[in-house]
C-alpha positions as CSV (number, residue, x, y, z in Angstrom):
1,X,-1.6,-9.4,12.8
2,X,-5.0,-10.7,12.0
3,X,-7.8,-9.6,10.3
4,X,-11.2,-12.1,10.1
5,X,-12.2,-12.8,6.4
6,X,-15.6,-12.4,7.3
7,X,-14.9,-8.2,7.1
8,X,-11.6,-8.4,4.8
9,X,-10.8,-9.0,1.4
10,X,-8.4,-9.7,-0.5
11,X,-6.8,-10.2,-3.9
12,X,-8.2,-13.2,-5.6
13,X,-4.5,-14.7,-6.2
14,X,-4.6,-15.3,-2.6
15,X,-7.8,-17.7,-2.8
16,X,-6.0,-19.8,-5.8
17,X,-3.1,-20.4,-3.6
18,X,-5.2,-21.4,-0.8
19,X,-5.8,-25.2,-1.8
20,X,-2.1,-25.3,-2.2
21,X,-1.6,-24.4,1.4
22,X,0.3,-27.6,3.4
23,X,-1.4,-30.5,3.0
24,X,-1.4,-30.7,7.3
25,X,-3.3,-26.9,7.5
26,X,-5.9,-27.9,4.9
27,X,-6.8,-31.5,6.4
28,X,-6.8,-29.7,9.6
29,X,-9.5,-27.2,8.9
30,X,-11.8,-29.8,7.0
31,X,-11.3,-32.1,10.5
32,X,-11.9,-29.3,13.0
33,X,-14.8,-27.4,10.5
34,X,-12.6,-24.5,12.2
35,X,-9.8,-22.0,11.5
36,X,-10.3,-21.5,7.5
37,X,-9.8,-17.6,8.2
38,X,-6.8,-18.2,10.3
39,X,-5.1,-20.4,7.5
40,X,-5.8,-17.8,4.7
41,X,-4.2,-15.1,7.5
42,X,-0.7,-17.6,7.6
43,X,-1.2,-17.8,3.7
44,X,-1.3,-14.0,2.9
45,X,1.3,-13.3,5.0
46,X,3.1,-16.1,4.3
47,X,3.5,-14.7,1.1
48,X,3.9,-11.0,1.6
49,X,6.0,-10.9,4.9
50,X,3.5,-7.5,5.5
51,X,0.9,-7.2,8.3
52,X,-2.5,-6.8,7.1
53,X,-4.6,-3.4,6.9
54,X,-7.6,-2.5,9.4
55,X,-10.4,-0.8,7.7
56,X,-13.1,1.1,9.7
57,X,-16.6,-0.5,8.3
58,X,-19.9,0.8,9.3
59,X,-21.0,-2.7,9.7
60,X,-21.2,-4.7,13.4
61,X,-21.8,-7.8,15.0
62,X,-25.4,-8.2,16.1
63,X,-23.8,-9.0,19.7
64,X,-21.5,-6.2,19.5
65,X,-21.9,-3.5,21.7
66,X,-21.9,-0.8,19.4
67,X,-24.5,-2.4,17.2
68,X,-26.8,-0.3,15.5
69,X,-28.8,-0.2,12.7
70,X,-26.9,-1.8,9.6
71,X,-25.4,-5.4,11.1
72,X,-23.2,-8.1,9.5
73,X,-24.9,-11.2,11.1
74,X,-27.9,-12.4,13.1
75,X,-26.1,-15.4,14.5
76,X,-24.1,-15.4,18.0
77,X,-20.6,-14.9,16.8
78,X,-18.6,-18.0,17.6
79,X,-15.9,-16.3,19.4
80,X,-19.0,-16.0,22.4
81,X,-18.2,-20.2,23.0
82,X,-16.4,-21.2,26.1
83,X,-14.0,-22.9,24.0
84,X,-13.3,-20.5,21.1
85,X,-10.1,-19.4,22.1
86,X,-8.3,-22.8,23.4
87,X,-9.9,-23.7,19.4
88,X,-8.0,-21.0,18.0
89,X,-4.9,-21.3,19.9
90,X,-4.7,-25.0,18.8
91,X,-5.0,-23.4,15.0
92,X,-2.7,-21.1,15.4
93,X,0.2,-23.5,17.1
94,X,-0.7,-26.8,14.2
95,X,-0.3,-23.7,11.5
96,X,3.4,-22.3,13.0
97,X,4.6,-26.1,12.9
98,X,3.5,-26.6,9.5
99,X,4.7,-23.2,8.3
100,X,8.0,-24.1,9.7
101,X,7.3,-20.4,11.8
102,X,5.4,-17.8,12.5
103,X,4.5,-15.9,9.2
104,X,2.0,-13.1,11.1
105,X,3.7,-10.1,10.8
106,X,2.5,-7.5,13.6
107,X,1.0,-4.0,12.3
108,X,-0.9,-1.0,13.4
109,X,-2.2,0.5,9.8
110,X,-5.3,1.1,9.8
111,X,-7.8,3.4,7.6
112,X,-10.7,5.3,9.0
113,X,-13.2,7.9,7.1
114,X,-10.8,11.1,7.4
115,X,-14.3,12.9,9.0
116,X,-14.3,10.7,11.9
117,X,-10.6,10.6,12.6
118,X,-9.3,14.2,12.6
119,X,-9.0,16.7,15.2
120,X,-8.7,19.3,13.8
């Protein structure tokens, strides 16, 4: 019900209603220098009750398994720190309180190159 905003995008609207998220999120992610993607996640679906679309890229993590040739970063992602996820689950639980719920909205679209995906 996620997707990073380092690989999404998104329609500008979106990143004019971000400063007008609740006052509680925004101070949050200025205090913790964390959790900006997951707060624009809340906001979007917040506001569109859907689940985000997947998009195969031909872009990977320098760390990632499968990288090859083209790569999105040369830094260690920070989701490799020992505390990464306790961090995030602390963003995600301060975000449902201030939302007044849980606005992610499960999914399973997803779009792929058709040449890679069919069978047939």
């Amino acid at each position: 019900s996620i997707v990073l905003t380092k690989a999404g995008f998104l329609h500008r609207h979106y990143l004019q209603l971000y400063p007008k998220l609740p006052q509680e999120v925004l101070s949050f992610v200025d205090e913790s220098r964390n959790c900006e993607d997951l707060a624009m996640a809340f906001l979007v679906a917040n506001e569109t009750h859907r689940p985000p679309i997947w998009v195969r890229g031909k872009l990977t993590e320098l760390d990632s398994p499968t990288a090859g040739a083209s790569r999105l970063s040369i830094h260690a992602p920070l989701s490799s720190l020992a505390s990464h996820f306790d961090e995030r689950s602390v963003c995600i639980n301060r975000f449902t309180e201030a939302f007044g719920g849980m606005p992610l909205v499960v999914g399973d679209q997803k779009v792929a190159p058709a040449r890679e995906s069919w069978f047939w």
